[in-house]
N, C-alpha and C positions, 0 to 999 in steps of 0.2 A: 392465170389467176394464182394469187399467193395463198399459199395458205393461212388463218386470223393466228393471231399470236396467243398461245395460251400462258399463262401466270406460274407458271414453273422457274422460270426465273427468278420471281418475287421470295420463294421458297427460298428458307435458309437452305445450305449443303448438311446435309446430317454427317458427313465427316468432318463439316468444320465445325459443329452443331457440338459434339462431344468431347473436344478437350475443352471449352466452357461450361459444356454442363458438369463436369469432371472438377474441373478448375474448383466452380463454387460451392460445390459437394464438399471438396478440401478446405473451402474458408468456412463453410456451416461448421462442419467439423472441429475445426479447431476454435472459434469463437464458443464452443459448448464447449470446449475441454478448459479452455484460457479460464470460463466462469466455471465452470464446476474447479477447478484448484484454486481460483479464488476463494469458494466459498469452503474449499477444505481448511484451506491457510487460517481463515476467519475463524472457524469454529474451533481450530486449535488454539490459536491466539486467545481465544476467548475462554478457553479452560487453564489456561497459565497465565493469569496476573501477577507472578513473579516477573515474569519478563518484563512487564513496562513498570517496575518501581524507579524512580530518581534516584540515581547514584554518583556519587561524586567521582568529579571526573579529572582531578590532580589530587597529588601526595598530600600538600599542602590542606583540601577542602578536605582531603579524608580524614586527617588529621583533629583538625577543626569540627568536625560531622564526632567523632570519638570524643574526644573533648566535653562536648556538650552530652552525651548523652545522659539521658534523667534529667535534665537540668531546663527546666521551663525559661524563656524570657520572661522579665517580672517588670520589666523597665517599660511597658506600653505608654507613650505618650508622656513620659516622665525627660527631664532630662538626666543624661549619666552623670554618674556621682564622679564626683573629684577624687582624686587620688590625695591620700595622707600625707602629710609632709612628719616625718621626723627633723627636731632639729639638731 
């Protein structure tokens, strides 16, 4: 007579059981680290709104960007004036 089979088989190996549980320990870990420096990055970012001011990005627009300074457009929906002719 045989012996019945018992369900020891079915059972994970806990040696193979522990470099996965190990494994996802290291991905929990680091998904909390990846969002915690997210949220550090953010809250610095968000005390310096110097950093995202528009700045001109050739010689030429900087130029241009100095030029105007003070100086409102007054020409809204108008069209631009002709140039003077001397004769």
């Amino acid at each position: 007579m045989t012996r019945p089979r018992t369900f020891q088989a079915a059972r994970p190996d806990p040696r193979q059981q522990a470099p996965t549980e190990a494994s996802l320990r290291l991905k929990g870990t680091m998904a909390l680290l990846g969002v915690g420096l997210a949220i550090l990055a953010f809250l610095v970012a968000i005390d310096r709104p110097q950093w995202f001011h528009i700045r001109p990005a050739t010689g030429t627009s900087l130029a241009l960007s100095h030029a105007m300074k003070g100086k409102p457009a007054d020409n809204k929906g108008q069209q631009p004036a002709k140039a003077a002719t001397h004769p």
